[in-house]
C-alpha angles and dihedrals in degrees: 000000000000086000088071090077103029100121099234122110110234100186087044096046095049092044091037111138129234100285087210085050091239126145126008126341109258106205128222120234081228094051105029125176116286113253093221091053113066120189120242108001118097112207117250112234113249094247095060089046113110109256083251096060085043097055087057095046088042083059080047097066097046088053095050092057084048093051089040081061102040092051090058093053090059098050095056097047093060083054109051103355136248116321118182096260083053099056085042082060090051088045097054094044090058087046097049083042095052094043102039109012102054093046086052091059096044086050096057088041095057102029113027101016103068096043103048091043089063096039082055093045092055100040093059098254102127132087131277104240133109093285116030114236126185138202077274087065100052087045090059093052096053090056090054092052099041087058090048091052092045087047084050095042098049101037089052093050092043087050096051087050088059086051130101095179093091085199091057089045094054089044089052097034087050082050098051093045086046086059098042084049089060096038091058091052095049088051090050089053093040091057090044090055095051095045101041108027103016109038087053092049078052095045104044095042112039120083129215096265082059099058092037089061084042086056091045092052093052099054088046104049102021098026090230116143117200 
């Protein structure tokens, strides 16, 4: 028990970096690496990009002035509450969601996703574990749990709307902007993956023959032609 009180910093002395600065960083649980800051990967500017990779940064940017929106909504209902244009606003994100969003997704999982997992397999870029998992992996996930944020949002906001009790409406109303909140910032982060760790791997690993089946696929099954 005298060891509670020693002076020294476990977690510090076991994490402590090189003090010469030499070798790879070695992270601390309490400052751990910024998620918008991956190690290793330098982003590919979008000029140099494949027209495929393009189309799917240029959805991006679409997305990103309908968060930006959404987010304010939000906002401003913690602040003074829902009004019916803002529930108008709501009502046309889920829709844009529903109508642009969720095709997007189903476009890189079909198109880009199963390509690019394989190409990263055999070129060495996946985890050590058991079962080896790749930047695909983690991109998948976030589609899982961004539908299951929107599910939780708008179920929440179309409940307090149900309610009479004004207390049990603000505390349902304070619970569904606490998910969209958090829905806006994974899909931040999802769209900073793609564009900055997963779009280079791309990038830098597929060939020609690749992108040209990619362009194929989505004729055929989207009917886009690039």
């Amino acid at each position: 028990m005298n060891n509670i009180f020693d002076k020294s910093d476990y977690v510090k002395r076991f994490v402590e970096k090189d003090a010469e600065g030499e070798g790879d960083p070695v992270y601390s649980p309490m400052d751990p690496p910024d998620a918008y800051k991956p190690p290793g990967i330098s982003p590919v500017p979008y000029e140099e990009l494949h027209p495929v990779l393009k189309s799917f940064t240029d959805e991006h940017k679409n997305t990103l002035e309908q968060l930006e929106v959404f987010e304010n909504t939000l906002q401003e209902i913690r602040k003074e509450g829902i009004t019916k244009e803002r529930n108008t606003k709501l009502g046309e994100f889920f829709q844009f969601l529903d109508d642009k969003i969720v095709l997007h997704n189903l476009k890189e999982e079909r198109i880009l996703f199963p390509l690019l997992h394989d190409c990263l397999l055999e070129n060495g870029e996946h985890s050590t574990g058991e079962i080896s998992e790749t930047a695909v992996d983690m991109l998948e996930n976030d589609h899982i749990k961004m539908m299951q944020l929107v599910t939780l949002t708008f179920s929440l906001m179309g409940v307090s709307s149900r309610l009479t009790d004004s207390i049990s409406r603000a505390v349902l109303v304070d619970m569904a902007v606490e998910q969209g909140n958090s829905l806006v910032e994974l899909l931040r982060l999802h769209i900073f993956r793609e564009e900055n760790v997963a779009f280079p791997l791309a990038q830098k690993y597929l060939s020609a023959d690749d992108f040209n089946l990619m362009l194929n696929k989505m004729n055929k099954y989207f009917s886009i032609q690039l």
